[in-house]
C-alpha positions as CSV (number, residue, x, y, z in Angstrom):
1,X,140.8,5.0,13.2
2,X,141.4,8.4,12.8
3,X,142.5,10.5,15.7
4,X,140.3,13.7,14.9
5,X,142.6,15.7,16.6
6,X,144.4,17.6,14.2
7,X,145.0,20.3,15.8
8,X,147.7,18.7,18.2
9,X,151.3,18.6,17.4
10,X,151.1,14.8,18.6
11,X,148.5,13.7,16.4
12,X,148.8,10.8,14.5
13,X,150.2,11.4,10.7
14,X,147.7,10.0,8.2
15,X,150.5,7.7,6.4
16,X,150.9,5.9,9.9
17,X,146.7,5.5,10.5
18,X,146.6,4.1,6.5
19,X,149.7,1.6,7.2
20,X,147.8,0.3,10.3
21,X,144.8,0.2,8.5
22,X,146.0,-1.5,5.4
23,X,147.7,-4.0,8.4
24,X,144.4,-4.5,9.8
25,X,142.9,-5.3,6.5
26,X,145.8,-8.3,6.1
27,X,145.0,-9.7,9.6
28,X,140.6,-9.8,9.2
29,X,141.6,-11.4,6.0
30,X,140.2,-9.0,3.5
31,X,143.7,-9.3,1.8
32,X,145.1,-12.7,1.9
33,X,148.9,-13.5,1.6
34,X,150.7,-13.1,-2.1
35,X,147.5,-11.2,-2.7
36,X,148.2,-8.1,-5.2
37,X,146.4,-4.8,-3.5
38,X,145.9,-2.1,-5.1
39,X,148.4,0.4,-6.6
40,X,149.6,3.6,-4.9
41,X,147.7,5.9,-7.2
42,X,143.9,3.4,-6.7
43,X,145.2,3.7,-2.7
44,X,145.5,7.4,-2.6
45,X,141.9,7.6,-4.2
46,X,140.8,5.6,-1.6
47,X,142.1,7.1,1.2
48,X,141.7,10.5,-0.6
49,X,145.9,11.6,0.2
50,X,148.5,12.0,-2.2
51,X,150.5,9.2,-3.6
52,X,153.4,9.9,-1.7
53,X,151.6,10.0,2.0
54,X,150.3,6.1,0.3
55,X,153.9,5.8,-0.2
56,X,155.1,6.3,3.2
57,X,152.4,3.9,4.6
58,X,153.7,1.1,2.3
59,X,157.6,1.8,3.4
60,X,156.1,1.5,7.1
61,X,154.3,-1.8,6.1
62,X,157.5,-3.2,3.8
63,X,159.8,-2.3,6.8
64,X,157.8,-4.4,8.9
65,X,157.5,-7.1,6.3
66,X,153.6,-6.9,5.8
67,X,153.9,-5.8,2.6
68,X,156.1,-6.2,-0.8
69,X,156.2,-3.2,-2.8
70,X,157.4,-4.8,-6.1
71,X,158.5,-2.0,-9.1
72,X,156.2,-2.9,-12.1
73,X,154.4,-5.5,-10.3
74,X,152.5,-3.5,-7.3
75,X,151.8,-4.3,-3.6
76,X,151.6,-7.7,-2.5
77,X,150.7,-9.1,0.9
78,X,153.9,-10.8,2.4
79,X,152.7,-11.9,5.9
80,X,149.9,-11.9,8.1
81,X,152.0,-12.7,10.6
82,X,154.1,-9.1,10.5
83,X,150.7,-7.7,10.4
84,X,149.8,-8.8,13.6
85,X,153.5,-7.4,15.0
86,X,152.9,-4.3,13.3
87,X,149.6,-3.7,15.0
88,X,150.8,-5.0,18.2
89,X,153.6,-2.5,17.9
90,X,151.1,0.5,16.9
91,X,149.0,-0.4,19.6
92,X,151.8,-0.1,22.0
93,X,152.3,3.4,19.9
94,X,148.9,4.9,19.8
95,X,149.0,4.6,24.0
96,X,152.2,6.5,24.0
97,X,150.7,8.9,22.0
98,X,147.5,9.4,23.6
99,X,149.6,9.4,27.4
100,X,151.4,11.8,25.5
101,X,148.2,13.9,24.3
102,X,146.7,14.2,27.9
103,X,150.1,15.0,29.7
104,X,150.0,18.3,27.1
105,X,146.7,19.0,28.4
106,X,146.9,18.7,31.8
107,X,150.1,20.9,31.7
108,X,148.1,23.4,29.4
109,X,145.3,23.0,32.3
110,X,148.4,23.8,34.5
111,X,149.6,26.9,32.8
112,X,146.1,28.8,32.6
113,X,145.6,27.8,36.1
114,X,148.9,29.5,37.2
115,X,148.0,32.4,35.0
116,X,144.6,32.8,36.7
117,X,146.7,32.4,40.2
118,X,149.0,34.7,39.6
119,X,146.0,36.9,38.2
120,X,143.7,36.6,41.0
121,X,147.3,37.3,43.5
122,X,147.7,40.6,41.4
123,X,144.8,41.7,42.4
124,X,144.7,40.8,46.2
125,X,147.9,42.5,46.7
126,X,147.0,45.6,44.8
127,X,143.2,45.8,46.8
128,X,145.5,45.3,49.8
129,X,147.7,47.7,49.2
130,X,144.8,50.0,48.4
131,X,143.2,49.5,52.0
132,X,146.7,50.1,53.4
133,X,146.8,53.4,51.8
134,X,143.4,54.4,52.2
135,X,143.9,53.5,56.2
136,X,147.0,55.9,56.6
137,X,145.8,58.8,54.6
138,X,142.6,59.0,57.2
């Protein structure tokens, strides 16, 4: 579930790969509708984030109706149903994002091969220019 690449400005925020997890969870059925999950302070154990990052998953998944986060009375699973949108929706997200990954590759790959170009072009001209003035000083 986790991208792994952390280093990239376009990886995947850990509150978004939790909300789609916790989504996934609701549509295999490990939590059932008007079931009571966890809290955000047993979810941020288990995910080993802050409360807060648990926090921002659960707005994701309350936004998208998977989820009712009830003060005093916890999380509760509101619809299987949004859960499958939600995922659907992610998927159509995590392609984005990973078109989005490669494209800043390729144009990385792009910029150190112009660099090595106009390298490689330094260097012709200056070995040129280094026969030319070796030939006229003879």
């Amino acid at each position: 579930m986790e991208n792994g690449n952390t280093t990239s400005p376009l990886h995947t925020a850990r509150y978004i790969t939790i909300a789609m997890d916790i989504a996934e969870r609701v549509l295999k059925g490990d939590y059932k509708e008007g079931q009571k999950i966890s809290g955000r302070s047993t979810l941020s154990g288990l995910y080993n984030v802050s409360p807060e990052t648990v926090r921002r998953a659960l707005t994701l998944l309350q936004e998208a109706d998977v989820v009712r986060v009830l003060p005093g009375a916890g999380v509760h699973v509101n619809s299987v149903e949004a859960a499958r949108d939600y995922l659907a929706e992610s998927g159509q997200y995590k392609v984005v994002k990973e078109m989005q990954e490669r494209l800043a590759r390729m144009v990385l790959e792009r910029n150190q091969l112009n660099a090595k170009i106009e390298h490689l072009t330094t260097e012709l001209l200056e070995y040129i220019s280094s026969i030319l003035s070796a030939k006229h000083k003879i």
